[in-house]
PDB file of N, CA, C and O in Angstrom:
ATOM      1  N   UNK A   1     -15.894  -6.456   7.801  1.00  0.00           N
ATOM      2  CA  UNK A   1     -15.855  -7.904   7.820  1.00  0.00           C
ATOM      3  C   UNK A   1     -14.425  -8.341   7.466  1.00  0.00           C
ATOM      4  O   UNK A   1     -13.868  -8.180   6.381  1.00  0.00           O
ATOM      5  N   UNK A   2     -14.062  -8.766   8.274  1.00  0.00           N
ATOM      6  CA  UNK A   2     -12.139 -10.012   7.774  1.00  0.00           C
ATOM      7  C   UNK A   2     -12.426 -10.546   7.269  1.00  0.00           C
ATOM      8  O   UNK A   2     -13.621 -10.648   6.989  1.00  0.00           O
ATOM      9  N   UNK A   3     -11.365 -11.361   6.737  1.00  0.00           N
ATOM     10  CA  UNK A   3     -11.219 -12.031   5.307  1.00  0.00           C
ATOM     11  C   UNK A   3     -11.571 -13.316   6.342  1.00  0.00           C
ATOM     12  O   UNK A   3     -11.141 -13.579   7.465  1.00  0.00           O
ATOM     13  N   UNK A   4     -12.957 -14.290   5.102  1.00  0.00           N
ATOM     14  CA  UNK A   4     -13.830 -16.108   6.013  1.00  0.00           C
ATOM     15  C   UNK A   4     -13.291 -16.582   4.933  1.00  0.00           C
ATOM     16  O   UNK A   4     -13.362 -16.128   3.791  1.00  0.00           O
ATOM     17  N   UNK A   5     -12.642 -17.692   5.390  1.00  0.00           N
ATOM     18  CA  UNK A   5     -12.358 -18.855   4.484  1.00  0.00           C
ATOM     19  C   UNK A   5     -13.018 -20.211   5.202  1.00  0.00           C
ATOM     20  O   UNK A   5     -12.906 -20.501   6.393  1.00  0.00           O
ATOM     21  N   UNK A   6     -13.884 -21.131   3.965  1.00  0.00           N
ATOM     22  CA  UNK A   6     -13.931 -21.827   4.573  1.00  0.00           C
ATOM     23  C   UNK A   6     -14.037 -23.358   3.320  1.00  0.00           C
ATOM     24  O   UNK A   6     -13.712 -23.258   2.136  1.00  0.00           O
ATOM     25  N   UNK A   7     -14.404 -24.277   3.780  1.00  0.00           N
ATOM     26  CA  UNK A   7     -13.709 -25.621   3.297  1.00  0.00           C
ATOM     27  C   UNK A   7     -14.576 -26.634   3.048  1.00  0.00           C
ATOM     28  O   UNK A   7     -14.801 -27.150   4.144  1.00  0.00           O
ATOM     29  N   UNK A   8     -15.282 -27.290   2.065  1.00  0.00           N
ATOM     30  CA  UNK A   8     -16.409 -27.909   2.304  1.00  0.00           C
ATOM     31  C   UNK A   8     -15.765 -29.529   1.361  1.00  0.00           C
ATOM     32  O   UNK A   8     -15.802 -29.744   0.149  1.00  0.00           O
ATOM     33  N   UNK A   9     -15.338 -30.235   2.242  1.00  0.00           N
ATOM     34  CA  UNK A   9     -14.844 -31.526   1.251  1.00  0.00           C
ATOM     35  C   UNK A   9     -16.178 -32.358   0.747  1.00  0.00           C
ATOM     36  O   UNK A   9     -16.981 -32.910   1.499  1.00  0.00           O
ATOM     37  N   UNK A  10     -16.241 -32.320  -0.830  1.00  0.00           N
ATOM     38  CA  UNK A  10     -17.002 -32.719  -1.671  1.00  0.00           C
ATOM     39  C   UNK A  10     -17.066 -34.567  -1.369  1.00  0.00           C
ATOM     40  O   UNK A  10     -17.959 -35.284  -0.916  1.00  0.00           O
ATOM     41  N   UNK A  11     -15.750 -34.843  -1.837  1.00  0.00           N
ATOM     42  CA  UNK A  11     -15.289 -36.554  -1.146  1.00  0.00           C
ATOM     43  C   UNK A  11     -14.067 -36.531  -1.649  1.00  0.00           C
ATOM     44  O   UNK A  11     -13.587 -35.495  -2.108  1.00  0.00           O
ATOM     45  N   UNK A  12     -13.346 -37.818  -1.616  1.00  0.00           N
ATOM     46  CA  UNK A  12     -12.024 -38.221  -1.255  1.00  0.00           C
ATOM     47  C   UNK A  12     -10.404 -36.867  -2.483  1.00  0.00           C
ATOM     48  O   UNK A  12      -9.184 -36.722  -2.417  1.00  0.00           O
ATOM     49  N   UNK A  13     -11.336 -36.389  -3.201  1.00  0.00           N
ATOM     50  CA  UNK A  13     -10.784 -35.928  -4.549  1.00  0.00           C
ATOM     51  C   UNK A  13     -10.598 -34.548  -4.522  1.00  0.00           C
ATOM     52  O   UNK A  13      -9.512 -33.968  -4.532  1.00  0.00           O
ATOM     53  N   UNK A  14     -12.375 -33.747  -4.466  1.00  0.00           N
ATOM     54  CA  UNK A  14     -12.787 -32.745  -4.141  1.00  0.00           C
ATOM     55  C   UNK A  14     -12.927 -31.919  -3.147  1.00  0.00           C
ATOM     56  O   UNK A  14     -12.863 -32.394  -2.014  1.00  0.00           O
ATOM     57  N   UNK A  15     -13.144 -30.533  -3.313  1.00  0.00           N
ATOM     58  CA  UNK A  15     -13.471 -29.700  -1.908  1.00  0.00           C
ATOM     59  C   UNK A  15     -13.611 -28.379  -2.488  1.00  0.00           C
ATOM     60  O   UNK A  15     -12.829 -27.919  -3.320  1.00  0.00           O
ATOM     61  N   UNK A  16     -15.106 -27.502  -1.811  1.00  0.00           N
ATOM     62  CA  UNK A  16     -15.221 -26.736  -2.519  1.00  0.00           C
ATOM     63  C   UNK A  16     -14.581 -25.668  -1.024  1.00  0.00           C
ATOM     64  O   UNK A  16     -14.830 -25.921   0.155  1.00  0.00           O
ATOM     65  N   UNK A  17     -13.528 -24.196  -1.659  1.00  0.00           N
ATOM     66  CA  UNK A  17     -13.322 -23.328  -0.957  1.00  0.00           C
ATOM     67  C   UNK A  17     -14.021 -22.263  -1.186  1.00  0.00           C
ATOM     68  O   UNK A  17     -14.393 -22.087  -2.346  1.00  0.00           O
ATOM     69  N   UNK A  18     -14.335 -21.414  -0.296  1.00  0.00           N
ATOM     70  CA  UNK A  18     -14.818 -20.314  -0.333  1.00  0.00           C
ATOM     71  C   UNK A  18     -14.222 -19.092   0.623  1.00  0.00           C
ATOM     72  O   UNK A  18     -13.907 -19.323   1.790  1.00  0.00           O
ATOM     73  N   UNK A  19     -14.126 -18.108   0.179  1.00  0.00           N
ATOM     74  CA  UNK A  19     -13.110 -17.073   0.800  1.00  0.00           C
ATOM     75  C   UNK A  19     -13.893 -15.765   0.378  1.00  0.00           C
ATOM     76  O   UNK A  19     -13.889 -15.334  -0.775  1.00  0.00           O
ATOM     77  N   UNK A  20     -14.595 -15.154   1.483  1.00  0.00           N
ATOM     78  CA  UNK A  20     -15.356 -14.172   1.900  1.00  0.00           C
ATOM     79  C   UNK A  20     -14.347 -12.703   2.053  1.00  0.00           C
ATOM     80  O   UNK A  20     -13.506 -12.651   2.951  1.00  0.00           O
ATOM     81  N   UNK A  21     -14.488 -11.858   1.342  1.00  0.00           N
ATOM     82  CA  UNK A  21     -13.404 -11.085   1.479  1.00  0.00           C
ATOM     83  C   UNK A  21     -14.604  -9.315   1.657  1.00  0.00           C
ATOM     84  O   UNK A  21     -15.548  -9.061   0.910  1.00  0.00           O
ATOM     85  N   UNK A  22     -14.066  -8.320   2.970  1.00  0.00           N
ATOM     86  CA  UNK A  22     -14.677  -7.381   3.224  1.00  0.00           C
ATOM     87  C   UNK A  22     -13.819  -6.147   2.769  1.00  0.00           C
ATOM     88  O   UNK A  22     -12.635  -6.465   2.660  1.00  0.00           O
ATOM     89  N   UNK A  23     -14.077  -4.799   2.463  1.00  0.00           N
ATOM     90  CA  UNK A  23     -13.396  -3.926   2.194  1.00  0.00           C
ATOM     91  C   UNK A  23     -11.999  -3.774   2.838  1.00  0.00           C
ATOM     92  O   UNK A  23     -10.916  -3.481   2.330  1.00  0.00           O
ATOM     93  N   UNK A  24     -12.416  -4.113   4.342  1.00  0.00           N
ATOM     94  CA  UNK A  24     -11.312  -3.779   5.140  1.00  0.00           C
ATOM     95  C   UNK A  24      -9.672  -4.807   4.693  1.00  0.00           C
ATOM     96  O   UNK A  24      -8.485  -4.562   4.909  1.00  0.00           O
ATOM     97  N   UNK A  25     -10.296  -5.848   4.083  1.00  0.00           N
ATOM     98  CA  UNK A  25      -8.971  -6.785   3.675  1.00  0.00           C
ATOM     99  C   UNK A  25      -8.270  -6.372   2.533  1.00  0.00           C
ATOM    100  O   UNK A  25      -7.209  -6.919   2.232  1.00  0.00           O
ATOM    101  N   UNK A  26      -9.034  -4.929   1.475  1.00  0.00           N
ATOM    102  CA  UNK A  26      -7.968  -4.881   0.169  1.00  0.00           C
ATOM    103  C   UNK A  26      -8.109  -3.322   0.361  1.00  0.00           C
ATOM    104  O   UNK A  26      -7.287  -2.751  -0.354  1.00  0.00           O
ATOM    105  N   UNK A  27      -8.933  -2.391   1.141  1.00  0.00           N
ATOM    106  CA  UNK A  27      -9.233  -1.027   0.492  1.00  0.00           C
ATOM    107  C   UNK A  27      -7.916  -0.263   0.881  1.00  0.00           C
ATOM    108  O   UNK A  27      -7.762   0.883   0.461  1.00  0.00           O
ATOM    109  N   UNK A  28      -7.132  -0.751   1.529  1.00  0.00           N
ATOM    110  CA  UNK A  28      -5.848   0.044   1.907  1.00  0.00           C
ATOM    111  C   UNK A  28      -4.893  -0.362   1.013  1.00  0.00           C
ATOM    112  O   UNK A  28      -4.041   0.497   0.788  1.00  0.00           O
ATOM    113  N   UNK A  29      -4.747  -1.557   0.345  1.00  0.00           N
ATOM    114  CA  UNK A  29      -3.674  -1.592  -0.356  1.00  0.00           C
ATOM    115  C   UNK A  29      -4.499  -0.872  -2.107  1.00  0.00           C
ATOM    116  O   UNK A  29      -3.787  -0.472  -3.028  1.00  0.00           O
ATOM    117  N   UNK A  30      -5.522  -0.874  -2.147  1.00  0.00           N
ATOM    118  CA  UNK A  30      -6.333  -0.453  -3.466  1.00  0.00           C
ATOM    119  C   UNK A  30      -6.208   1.214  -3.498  1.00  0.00           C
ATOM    120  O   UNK A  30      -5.980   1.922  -4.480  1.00  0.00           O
ATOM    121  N   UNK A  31      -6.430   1.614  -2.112  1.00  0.00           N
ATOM    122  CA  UNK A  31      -5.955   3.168  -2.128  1.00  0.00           C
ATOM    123  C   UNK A  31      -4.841   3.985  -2.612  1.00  0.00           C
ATOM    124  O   UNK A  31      -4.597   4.961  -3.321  1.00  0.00           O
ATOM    125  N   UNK A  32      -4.197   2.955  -1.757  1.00  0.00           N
ATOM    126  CA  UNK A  32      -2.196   3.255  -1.636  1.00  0.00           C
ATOM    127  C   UNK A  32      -1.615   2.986  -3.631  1.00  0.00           C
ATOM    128  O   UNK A  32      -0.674   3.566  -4.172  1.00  0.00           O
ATOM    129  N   UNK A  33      -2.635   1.871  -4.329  1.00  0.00           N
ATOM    130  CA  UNK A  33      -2.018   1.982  -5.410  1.00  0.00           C
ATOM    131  C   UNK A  33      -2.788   3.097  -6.523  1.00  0.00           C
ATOM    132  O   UNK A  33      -2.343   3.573  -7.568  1.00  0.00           O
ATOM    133  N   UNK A  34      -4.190   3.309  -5.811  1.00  0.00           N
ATOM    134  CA  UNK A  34      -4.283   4.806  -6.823  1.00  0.00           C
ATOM    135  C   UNK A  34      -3.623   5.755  -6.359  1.00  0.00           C
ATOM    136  O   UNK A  34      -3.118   6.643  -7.046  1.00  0.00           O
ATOM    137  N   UNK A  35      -3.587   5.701  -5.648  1.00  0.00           N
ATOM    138  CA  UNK A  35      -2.385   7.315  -5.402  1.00  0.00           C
ATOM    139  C   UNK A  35      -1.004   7.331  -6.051  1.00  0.00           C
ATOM    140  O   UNK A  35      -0.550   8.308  -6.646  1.00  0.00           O
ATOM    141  N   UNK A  36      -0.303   6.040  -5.868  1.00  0.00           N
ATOM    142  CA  UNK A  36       0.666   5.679  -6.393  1.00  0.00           C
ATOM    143  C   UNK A  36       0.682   6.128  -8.399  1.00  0.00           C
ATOM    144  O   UNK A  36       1.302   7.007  -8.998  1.00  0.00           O
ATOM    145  N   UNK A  37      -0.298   5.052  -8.909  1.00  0.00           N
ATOM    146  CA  UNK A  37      -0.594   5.619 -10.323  1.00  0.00           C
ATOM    147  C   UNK A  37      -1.037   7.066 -10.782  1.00  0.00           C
ATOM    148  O   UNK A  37      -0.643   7.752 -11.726  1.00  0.00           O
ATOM    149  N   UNK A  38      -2.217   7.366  -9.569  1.00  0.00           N
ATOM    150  CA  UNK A  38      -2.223   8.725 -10.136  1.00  0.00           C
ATOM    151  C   UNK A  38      -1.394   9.816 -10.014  1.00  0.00           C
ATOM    152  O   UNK A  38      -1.800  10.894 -10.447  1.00  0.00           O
ATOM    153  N   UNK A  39      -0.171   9.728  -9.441  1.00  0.00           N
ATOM    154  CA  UNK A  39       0.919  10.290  -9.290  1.00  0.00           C
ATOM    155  C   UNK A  39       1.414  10.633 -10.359  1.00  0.00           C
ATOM    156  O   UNK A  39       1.377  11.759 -10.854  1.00  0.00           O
ATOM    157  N   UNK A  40       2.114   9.284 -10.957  1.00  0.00           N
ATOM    158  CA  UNK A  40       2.755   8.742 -12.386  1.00  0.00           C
ATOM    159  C   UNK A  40       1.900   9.475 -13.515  1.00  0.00           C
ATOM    160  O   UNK A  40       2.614   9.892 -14.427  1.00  0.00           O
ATOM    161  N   UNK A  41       0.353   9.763 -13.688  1.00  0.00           N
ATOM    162  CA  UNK A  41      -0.395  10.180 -14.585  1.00  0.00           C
ATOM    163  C   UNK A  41      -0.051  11.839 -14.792  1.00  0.00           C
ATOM    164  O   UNK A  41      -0.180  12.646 -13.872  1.00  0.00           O
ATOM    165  N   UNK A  42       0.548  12.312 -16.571  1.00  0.00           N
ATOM    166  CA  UNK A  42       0.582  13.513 -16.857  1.00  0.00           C
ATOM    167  C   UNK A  42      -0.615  13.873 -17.690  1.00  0.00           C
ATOM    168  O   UNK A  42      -1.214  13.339 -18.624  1.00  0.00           O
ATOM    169  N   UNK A  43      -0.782  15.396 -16.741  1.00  0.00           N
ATOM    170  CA  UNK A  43      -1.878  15.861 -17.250  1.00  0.00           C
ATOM    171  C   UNK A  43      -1.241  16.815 -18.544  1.00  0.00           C
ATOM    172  O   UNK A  43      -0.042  17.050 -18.694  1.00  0.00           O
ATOM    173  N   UNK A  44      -2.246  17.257 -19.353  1.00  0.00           N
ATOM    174  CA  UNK A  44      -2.011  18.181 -20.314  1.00  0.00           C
ATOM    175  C   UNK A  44      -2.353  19.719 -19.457  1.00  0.00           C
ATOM    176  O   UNK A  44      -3.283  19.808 -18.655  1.00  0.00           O
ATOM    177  N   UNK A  45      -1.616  20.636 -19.726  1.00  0.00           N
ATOM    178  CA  UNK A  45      -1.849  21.897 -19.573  1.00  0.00           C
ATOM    179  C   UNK A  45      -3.094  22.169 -20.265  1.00  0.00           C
ATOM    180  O   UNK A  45      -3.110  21.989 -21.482  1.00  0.00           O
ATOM    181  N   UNK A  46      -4.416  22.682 -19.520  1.00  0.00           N
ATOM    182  CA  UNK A  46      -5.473  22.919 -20.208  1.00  0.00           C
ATOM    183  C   UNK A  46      -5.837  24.204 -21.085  1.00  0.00           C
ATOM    184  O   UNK A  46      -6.971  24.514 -21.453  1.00  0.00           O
ATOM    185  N   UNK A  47      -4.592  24.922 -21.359  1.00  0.00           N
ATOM    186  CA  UNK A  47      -4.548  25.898 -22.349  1.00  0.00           C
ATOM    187  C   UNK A  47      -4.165  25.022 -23.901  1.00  0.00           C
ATOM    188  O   UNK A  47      -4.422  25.301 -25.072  1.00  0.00           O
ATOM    189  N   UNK A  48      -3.592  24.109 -23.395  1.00  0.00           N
ATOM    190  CA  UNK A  48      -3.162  23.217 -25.018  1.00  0.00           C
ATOM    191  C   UNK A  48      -4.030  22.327 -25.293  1.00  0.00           C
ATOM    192  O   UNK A  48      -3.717  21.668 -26.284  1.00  0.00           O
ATOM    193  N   UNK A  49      -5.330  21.941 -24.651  1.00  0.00           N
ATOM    194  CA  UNK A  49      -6.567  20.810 -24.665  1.00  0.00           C
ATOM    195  C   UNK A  49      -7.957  21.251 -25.467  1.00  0.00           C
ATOM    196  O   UNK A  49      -9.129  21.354 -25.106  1.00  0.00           O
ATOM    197  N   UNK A  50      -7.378  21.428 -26.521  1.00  0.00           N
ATOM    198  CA  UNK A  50      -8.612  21.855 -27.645  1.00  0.00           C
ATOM    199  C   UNK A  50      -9.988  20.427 -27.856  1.00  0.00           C
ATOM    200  O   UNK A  50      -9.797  19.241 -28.128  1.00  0.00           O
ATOM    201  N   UNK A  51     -10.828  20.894 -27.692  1.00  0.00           N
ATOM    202  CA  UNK A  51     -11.877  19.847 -28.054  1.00  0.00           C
ATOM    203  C   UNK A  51     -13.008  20.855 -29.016  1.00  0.00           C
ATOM    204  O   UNK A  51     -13.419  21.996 -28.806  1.00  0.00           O
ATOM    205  N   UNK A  52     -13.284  19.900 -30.112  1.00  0.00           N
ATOM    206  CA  UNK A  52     -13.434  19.507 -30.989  1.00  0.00           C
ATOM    207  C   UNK A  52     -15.373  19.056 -31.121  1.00  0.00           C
ATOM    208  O   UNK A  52     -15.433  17.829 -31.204  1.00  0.00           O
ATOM    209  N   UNK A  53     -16.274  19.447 -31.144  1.00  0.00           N
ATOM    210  CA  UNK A  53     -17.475  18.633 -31.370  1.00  0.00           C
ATOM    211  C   UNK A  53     -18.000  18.854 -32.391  1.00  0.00           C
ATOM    212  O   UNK A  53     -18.227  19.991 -32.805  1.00  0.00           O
ATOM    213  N   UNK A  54     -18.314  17.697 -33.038  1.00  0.00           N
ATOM    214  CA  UNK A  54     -18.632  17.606 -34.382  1.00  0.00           C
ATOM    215  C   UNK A  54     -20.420  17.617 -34.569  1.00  0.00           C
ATOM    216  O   UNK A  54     -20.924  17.544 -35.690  1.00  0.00           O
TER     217      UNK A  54
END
């Protein structure tokens, strides 16, 4: 689904908008920035990752 906008004038003052938004309008830029961050993210070497349960 593309991005529906649409416009409903209340009266002379008001107007209610509404803007319908489908995966296809954000999931590429939402992708592109996890990859981006999870890039940037350091992992610990899992020989030095002691856990602990109490």
């Amino acid at each position: 689904m593309a991005m529906n906008i649409s416009k409903k004038e209340i009266d002379k003052l008001n107007a209610e908008v509404v803007i319908n938004l489908g995966p296809s309008d954000y999931e590429e830029k939402v992708n592109d920035a996890i990859k981006k961050f999870s890039a940037m993210l350091l992992y610990p070497d899992s020989d030095q990752v002691k856990f602990h349960l109490a």
